[in-house]
C-alpha positions as CSV (number, residue, x, y, z in Angstrom):
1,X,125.9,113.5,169.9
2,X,129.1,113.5,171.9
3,X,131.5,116.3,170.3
4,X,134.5,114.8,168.0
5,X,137.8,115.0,169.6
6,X,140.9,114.2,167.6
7,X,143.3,113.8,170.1
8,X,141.2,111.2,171.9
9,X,142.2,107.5,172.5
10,X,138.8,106.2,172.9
11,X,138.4,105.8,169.1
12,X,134.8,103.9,169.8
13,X,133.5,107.3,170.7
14,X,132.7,108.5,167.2
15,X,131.5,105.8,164.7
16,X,132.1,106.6,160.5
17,X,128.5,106.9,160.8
18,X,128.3,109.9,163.2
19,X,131.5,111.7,161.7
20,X,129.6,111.5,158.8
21,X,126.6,113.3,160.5
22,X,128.9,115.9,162.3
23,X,130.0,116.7,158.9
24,X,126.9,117.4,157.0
25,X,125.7,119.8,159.7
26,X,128.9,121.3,160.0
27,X,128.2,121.8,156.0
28,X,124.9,122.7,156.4
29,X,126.0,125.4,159.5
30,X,128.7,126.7,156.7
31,X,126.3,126.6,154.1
32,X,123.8,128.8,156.0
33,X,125.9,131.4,157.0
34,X,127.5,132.1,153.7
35,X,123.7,132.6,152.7
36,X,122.8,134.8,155.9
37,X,125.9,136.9,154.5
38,X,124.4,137.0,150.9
39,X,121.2,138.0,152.3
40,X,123.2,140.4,154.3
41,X,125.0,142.1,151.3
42,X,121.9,141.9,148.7
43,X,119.3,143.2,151.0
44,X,121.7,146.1,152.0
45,X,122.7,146.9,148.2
46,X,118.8,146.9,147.3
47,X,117.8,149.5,150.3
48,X,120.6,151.1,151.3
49,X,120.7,154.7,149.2
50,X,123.3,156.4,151.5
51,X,123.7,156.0,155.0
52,X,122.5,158.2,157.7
53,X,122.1,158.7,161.2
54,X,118.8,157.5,161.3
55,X,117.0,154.9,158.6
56,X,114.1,156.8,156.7
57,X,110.6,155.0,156.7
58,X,110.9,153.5,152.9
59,X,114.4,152.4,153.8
60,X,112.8,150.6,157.2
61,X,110.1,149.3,154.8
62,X,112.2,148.0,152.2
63,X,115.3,146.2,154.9
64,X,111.7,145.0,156.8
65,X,110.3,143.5,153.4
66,X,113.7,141.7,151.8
67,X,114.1,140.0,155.3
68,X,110.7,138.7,155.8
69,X,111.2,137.2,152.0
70,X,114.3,136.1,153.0
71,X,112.7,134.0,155.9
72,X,110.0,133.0,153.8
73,X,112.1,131.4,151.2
74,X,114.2,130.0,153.9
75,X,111.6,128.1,155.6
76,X,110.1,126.8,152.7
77,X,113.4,125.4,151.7
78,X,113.9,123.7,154.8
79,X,110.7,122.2,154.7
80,X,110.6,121.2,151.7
81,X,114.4,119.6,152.2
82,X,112.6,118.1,155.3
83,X,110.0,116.3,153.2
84,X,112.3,115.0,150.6
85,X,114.4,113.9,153.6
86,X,111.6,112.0,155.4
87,X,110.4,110.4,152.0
88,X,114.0,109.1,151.4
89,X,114.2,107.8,155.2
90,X,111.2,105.5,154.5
């Protein structure tokens, strides 16, 4: 998809269909990082006792554990939002 220039003449470029699309993921881009900083703050709140110079092993353990839930949830939301989008496609 071509990007959306305002200032352009050629109006043809960019239907209301495809502004529409360039939207949504723009949403969806905005949506995902306010989550990555959620993540970001709850994951550091939950492991973080004080910080150091170096991480201790349970504080490595936990930061390694509440980001591999983190990605686990993630990608079972977007495939389940992939589903439900393919089923309302058809």
């Amino acid at each position: 998809m071509d990007s959306f220039d305002p200032g352009s003449s050629d109006s043809s470029k960019l239907d209301s269909g495809e502004l529409q699309e360039f939207l949504q993921i723009e949403k969806q881009k905005a949506q995902l990082n306010a989550q990555i900083h959620e993540f970001n703050d709850f994951c550091w709140d939950k492991c973080m006792d004080k910080p150091g110079s170096k991480l201790d092993s349970k504080t490595e353990n936990c930061l390694t554990n509440c980001v591999e839930r983190f990605l686990d949830v993630s990608f079972l939301i977007t495939n389940r939002f992939a589903q439900l989008m393919q089923k309302s496609g058809s």
